[in-house]
KEFIDO-463769 format. One record per residue (C-alpha): x, y, z; residue in three letters; residue number from 1. Coordinates in nm, 4 decimals, padded with zeros to 6 digits. Each point is the difference from the previous one (the first is absolute). Last residue first. Example, Ala and Ser with C-alpha at 12.3 -4.5 7.8 and 13.67 -1.06 7.14 Angstrom:
# KEFIDO-463769
+----------+----------+----------+------+-----+
|       xx |       yy |       zz | rest |  nr |
+----------+----------+----------+------+-----+
|  01.3670 | -00.1060 |  00.7140 |  SER |   2 |
| -00.1370 | -00.3440 |  00.0660 |  ALA |   1 |
+----------+----------+----------+------+-----+
This chain:
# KEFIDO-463769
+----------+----------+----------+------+-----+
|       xx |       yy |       zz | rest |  nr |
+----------+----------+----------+------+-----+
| -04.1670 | -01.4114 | -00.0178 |  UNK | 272 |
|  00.2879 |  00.2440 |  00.1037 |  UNK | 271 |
| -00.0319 |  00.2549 | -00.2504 |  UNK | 270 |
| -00.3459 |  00.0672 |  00.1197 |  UNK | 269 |
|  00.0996 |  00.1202 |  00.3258 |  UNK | 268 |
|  00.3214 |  00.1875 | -00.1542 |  UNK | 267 |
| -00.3177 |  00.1937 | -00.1742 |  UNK | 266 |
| -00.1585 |  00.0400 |  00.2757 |  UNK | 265 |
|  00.2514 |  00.1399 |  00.1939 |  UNK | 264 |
|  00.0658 |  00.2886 | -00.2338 |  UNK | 263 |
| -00.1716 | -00.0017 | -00.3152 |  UNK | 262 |
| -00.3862 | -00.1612 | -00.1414 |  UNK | 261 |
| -00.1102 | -00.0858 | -00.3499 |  UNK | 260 |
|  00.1792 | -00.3143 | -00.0378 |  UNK | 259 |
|  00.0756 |  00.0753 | -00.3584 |  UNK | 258 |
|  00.0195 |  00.3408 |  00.0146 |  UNK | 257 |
|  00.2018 | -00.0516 |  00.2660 |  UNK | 256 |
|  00.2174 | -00.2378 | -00.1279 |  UNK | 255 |
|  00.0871 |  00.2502 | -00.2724 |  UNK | 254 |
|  00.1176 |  00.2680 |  00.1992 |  UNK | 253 |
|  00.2145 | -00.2364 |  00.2379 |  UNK | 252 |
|  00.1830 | -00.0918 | -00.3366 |  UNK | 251 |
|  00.0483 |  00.3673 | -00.0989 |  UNK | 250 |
|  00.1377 |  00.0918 |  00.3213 |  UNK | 249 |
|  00.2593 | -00.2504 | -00.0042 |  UNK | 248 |
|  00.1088 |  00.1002 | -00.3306 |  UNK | 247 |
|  00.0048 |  00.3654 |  00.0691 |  UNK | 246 |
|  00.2155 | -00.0752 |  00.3440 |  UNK | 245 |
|  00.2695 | -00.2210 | -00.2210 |  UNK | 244 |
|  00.0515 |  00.3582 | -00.1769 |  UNK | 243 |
| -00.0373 |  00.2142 |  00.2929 |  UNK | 242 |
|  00.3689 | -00.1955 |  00.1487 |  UNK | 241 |
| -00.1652 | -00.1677 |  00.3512 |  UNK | 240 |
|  00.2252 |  00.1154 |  00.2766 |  UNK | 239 |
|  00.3144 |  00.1848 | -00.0676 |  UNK | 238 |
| -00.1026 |  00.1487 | -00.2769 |  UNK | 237 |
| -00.3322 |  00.1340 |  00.0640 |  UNK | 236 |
| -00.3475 | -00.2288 |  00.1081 |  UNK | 235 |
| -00.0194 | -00.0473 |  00.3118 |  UNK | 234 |
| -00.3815 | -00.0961 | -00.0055 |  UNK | 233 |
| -00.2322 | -00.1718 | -00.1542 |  UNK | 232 |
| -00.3464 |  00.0415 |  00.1599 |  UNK | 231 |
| -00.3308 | -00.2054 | -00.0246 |  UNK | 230 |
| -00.3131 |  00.2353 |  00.1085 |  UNK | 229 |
| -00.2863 | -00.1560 |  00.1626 |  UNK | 228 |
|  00.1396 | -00.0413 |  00.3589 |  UNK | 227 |
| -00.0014 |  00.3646 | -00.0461 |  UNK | 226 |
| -00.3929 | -00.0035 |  00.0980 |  UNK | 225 |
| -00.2243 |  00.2208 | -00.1927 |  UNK | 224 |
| -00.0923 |  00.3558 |  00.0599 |  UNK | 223 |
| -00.0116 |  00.1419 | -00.3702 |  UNK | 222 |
|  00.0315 | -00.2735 | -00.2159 |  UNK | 221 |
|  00.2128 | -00.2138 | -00.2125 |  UNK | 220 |
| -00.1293 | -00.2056 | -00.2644 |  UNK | 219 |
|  00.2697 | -00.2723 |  00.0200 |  UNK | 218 |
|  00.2974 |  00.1572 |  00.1719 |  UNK | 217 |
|  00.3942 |  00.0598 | -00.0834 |  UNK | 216 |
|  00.2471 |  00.1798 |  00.1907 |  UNK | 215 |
|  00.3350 |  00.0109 | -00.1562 |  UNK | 214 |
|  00.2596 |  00.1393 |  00.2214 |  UNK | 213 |
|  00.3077 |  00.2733 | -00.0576 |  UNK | 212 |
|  00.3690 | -00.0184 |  00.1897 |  UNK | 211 |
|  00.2505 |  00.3337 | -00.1131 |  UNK | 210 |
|  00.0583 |  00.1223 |  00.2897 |  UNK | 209 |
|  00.2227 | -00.2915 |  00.1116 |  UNK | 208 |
|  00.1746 | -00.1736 |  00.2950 |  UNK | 207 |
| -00.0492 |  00.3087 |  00.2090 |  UNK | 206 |
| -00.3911 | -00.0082 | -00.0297 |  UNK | 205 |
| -00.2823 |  00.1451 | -00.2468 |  UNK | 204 |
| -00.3405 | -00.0190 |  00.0452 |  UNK | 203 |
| -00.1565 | -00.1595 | -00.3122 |  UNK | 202 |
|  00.0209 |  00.1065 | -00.3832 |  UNK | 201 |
| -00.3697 | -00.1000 | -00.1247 |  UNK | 200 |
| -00.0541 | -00.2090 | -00.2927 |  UNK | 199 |
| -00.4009 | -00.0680 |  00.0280 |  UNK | 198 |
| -00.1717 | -00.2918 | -00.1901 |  UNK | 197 |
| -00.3563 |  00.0249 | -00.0311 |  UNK | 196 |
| -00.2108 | -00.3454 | -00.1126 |  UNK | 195 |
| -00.3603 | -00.0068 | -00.1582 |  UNK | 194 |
| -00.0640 |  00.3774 | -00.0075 |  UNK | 193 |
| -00.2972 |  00.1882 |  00.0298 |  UNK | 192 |
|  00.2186 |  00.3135 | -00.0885 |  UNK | 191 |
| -00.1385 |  00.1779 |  00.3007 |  UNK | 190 |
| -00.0163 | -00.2535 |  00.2586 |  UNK | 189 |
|  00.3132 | -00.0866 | -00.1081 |  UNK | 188 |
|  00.1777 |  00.3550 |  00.0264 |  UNK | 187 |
| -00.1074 |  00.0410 |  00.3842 |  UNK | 186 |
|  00.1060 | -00.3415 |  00.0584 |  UNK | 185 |
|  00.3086 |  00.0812 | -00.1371 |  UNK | 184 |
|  00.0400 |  00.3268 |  00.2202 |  UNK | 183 |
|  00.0290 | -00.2452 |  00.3151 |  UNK | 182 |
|  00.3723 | -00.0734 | -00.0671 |  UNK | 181 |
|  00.0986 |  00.3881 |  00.0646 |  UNK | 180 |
|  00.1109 |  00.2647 | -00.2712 |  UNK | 179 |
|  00.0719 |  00.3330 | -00.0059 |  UNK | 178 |
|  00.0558 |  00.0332 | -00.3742 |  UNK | 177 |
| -00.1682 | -00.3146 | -00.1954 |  UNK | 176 |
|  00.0411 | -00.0692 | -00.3219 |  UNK | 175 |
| -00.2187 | -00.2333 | -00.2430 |  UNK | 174 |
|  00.0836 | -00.1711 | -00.2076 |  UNK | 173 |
| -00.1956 | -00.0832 | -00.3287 |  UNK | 172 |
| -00.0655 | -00.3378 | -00.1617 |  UNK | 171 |
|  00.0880 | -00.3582 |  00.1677 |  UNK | 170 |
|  00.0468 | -00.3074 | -00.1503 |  UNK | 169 |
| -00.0741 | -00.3757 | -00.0580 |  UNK | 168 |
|  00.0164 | -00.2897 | -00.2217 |  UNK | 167 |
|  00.1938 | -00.1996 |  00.2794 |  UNK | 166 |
|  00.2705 |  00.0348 | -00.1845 |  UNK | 165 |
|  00.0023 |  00.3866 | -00.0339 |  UNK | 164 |
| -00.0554 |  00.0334 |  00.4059 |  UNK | 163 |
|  00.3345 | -00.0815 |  00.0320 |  UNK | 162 |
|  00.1435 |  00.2587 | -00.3002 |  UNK | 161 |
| -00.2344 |  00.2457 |  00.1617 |  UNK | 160 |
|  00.1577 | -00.0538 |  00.3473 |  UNK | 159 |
|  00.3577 | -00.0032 | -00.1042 |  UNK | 158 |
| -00.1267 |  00.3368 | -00.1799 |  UNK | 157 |
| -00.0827 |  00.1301 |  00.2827 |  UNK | 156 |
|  00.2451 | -00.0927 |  00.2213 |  UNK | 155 |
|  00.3019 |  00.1275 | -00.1805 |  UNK | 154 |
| -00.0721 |  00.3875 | -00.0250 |  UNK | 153 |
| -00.1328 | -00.0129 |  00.3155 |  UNK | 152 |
|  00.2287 | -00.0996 |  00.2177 |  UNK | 151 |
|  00.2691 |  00.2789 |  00.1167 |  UNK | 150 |
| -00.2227 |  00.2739 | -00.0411 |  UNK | 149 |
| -00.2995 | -00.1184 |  00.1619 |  UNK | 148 |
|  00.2739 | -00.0777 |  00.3026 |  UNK | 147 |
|  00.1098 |  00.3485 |  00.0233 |  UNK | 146 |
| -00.3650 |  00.0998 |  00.0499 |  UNK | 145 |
|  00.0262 | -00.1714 |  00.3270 |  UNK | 144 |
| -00.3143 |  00.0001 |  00.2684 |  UNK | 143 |
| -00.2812 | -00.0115 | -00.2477 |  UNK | 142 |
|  00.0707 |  00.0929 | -00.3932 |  UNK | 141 |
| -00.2610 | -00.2002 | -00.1004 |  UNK | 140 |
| -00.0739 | -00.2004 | -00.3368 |  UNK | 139 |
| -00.2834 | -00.1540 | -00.1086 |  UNK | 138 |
| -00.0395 | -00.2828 | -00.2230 |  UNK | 137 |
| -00.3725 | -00.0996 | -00.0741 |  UNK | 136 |
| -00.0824 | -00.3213 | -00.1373 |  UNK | 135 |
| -00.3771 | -00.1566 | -00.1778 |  UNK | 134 |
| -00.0672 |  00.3333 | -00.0560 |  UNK | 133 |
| -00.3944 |  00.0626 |  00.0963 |  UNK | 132 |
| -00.0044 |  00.3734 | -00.0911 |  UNK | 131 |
|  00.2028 |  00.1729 | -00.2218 |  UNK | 130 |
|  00.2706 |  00.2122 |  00.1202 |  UNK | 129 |
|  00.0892 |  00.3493 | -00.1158 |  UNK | 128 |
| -00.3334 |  00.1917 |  00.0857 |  UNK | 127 |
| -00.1014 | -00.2130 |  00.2953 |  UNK | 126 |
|  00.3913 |  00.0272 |  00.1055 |  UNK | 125 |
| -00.0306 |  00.4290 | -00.0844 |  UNK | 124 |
| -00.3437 |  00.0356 |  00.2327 |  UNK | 123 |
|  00.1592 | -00.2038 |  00.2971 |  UNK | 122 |
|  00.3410 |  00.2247 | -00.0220 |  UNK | 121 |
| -00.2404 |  00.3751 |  00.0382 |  UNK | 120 |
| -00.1696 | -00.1853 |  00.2713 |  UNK | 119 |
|  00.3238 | -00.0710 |  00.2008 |  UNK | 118 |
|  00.1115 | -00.3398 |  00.0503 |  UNK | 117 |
| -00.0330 | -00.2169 |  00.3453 |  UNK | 116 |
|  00.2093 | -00.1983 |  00.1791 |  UNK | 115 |
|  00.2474 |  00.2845 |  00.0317 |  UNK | 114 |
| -00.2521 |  00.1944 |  00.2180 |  UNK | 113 |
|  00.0442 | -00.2356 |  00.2762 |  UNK | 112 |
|  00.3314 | -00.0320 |  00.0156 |  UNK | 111 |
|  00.0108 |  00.3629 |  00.1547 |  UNK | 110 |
|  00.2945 |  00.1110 |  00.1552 |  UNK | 109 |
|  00.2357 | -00.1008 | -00.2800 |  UNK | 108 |
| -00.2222 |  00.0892 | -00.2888 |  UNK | 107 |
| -00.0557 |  00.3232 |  00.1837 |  UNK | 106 |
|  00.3918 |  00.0388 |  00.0135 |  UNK | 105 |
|  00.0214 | -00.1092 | -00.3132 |  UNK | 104 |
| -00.2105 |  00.2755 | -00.1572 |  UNK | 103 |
| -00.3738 |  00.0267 | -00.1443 |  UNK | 102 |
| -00.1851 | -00.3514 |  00.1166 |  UNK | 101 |
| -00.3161 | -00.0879 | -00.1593 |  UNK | 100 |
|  00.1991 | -00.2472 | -00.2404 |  UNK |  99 |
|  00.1665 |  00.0788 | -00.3039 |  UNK |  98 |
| -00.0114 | -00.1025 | -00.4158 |  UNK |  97 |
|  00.2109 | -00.0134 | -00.2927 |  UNK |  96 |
| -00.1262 | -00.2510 | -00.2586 |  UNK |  95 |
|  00.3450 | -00.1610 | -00.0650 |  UNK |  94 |
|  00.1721 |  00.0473 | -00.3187 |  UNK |  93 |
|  00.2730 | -00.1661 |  00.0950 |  UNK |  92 |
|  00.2346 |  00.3032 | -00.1091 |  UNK |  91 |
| -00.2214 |  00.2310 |  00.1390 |  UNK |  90 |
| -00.0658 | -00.1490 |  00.3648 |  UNK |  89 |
|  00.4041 | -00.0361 | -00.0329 |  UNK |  88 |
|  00.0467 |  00.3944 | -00.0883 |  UNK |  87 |
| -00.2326 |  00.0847 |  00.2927 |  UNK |  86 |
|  00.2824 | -00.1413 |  00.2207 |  UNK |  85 |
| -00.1514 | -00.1928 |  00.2615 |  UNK |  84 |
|  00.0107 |  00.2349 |  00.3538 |  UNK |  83 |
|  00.2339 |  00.0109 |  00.2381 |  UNK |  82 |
| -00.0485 |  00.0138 |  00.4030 |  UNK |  81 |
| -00.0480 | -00.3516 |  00.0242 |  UNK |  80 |
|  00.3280 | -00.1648 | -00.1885 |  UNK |  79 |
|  00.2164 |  00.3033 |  00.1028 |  UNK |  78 |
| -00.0400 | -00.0911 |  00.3457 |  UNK |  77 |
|  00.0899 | -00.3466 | -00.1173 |  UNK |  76 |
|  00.3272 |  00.1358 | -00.1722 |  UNK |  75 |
|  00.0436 |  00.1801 |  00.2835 |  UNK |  74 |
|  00.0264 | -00.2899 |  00.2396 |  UNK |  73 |
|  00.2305 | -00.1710 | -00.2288 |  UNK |  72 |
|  00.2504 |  00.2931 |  00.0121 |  UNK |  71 |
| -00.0262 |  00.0139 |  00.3476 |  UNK |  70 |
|  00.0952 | -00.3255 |  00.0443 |  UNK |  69 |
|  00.2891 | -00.0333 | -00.2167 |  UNK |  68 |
|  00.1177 |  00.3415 |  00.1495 |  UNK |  67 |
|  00.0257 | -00.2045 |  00.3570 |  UNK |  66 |
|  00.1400 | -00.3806 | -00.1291 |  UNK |  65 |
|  00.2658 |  00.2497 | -00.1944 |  UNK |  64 |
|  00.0719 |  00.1432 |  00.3040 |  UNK |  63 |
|  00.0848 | -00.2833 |  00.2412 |  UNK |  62 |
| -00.2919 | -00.0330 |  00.2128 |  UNK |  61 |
|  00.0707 |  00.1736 |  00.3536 |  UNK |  60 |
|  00.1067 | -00.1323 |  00.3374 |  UNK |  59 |
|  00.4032 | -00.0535 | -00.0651 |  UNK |  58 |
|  00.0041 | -00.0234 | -00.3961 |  UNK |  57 |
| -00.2676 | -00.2508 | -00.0690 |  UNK |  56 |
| -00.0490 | -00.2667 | -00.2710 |  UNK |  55 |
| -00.3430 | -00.0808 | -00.1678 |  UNK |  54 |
| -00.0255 | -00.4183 |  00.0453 |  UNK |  53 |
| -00.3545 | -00.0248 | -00.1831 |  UNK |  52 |
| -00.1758 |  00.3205 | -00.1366 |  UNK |  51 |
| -00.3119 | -00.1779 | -00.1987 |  UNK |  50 |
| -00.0388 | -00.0853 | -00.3264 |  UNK |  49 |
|  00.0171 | -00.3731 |  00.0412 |  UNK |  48 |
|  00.1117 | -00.3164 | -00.1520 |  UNK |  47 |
|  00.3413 |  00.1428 | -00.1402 |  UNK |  46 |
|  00.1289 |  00.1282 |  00.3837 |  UNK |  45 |
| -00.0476 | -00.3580 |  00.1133 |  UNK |  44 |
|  00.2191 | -00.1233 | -00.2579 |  UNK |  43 |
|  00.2439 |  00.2949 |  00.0103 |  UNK |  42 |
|  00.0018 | -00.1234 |  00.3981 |  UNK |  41 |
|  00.1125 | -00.3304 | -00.0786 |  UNK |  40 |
|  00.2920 |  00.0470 | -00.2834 |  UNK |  39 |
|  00.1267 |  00.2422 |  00.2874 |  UNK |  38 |
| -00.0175 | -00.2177 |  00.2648 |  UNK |  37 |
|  00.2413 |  00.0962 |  00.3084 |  UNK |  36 |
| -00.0370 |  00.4139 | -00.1096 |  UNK |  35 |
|  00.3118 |  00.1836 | -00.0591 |  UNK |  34 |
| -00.1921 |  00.3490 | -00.0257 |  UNK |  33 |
| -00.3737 | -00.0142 | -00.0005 |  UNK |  32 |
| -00.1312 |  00.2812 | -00.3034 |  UNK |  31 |
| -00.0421 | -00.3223 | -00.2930 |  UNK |  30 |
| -00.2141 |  00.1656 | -00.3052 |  UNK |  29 |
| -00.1816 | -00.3088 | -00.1619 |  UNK |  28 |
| -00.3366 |  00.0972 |  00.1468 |  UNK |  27 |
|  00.0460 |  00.3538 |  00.0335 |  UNK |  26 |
|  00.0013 |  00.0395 | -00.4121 |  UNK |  25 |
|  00.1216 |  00.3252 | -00.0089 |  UNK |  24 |
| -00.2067 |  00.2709 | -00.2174 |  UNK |  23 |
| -00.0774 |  00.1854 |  00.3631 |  UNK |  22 |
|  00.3482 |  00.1454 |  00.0134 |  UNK |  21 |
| -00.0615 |  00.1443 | -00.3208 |  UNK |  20 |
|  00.4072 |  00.1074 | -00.1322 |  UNK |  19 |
|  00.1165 |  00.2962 |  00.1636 |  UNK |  18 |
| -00.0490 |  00.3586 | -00.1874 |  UNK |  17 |
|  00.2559 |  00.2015 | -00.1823 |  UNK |  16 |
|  00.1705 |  00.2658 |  00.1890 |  UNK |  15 |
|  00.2670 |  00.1185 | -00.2026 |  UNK |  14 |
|  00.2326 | -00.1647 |  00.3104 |  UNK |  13 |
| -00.1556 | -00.3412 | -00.0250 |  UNK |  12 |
| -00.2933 | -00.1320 |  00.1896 |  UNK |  11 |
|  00.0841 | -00.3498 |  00.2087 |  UNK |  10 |
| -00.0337 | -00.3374 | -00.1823 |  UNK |   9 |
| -00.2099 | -00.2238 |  00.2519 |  UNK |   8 |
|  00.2290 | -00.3099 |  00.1685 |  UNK |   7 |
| -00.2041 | -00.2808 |  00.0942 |  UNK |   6 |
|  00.0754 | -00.2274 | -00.2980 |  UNK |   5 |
| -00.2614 | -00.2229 | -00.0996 |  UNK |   4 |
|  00.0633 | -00.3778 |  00.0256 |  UNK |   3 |
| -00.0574 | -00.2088 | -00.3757 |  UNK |   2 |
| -00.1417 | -00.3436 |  00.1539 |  UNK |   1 |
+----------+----------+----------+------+-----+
């Protein structure tokens, strides 16, 4: 196993910038001097993103352990207080809608309002959408923008190409800005549809900002139980790459419009 070196080029004299602390791989980057096992403790490292074995100098972190971790908890900061790029929702050609919330903060403070969209977004999906699609994709900005970013270019299209050989697929996107889970069954008791599939970037952590879910329900609606929703999750590069995540989620879309049901009913009926 290839160690990292745990040396960080300093600035130079014409001031040019250090390299991205955060762009190290900390799972392969060995901080313990002279350890007993040092094959062993890569190993463990390699299974697991976490901060194993960080060395001390007297009672504090060494350094680089200290600005790792603050850059990583700004990049999740960063993650919440962003917004998607308006240039993406262009690009994808996503129908651009928001919630009932005006700001982050309020989107922060009040989850509540982020369930539902504004009237001015409900009259431009029963304009854009037709009724009674069989799938609905929606996508969410929710608690890490960053992680729309990073995914969604490949996982749609690994999801249409699934869906494709089942003799499936899915029509317009739409976008949601201020986004919570609950806003899907909002958008499928409008649209009437048979299955919604929201891509929502989740709450970020110091492992990654960049970690987005798939929640999928059979004819969602407003109030139901969440047992009802089926959820693939982890999905960046580091977890599960967006590309295997599309298939995945194109297979669980078509068993439940054969089965009918999602969530723990439909593992229920996978079973028998």
């Amino acid at each position: 196993m290839k160690e990292i070196s745990s040396n960080i080029k300093q600035s130079n004299d014409d001031g040019s910038s250090l390299d991205d602390i955060s762009k190290i791989d900390i799972r392969r980057q060995l901080l313990v001097p002279h350890p007993h096992n040092r094959q062993g403790y890569l190993k463990m490292k390699s299974f697991t993103p976490a901060r194993l074995g960080l060395w001390r100098c007297g009672p504090r972190y060494m350094t680089q352990s200290v600005l790792r971790f603050r850059a990583d908890h700004a990049a999740a900061q960063d993650a919440v207080f962003s917004c998607v790029d308006h240039k993406l929702i262009e690009e994808m050609n996503f129908i651009d809608t928001k919630t009932l919330c005006h700001s982050k903060d309020e989107y922060l403070t009040r989850p509540d309002l982020g369930r539902k969209l504004s009237e001015k977004s409900v009259e431009k999906i029963k304009k854009c959408i037709d009724q009674y699609p069989k799938i609905q994709i929606v996508v969410g900005d929710g608690l890490s923008s960053a992680a729309i970013d990073a995914n969604i270019r490949e996982i749609l299209p690994s999801i249409r190409q699934g869906l494709n050989f089942y003799q499936l697929n899915y029509e317009k996107v739409i976008f949601v800005k201020y986004c919570r889970v609950g806003v899907m069954d909002h958008i499928g008791e409008m649209t009437n549809a048979d299955v919604v599939c929201m891509l929502i970037g989740e709450r970020p952590g110091l492992a990654t900002a960049h970690s987005m879910s798939a929640y999928i329900a059979y004819r969602p609606t407003i109030g139901m139980p969440e047992a009802r929703r089926t959820v693939v999750s982890n999905i960046h590069s580091e977890g599960i790459p967006a590309v295997e995540a599309g298939a995945s989620i194109a297979e669980l879309l078509h068993k439940m419009l054969v089965f009918k049901k999602s969530g723990l009913d439909l593992k229920e009926d996978e079973k028998l």
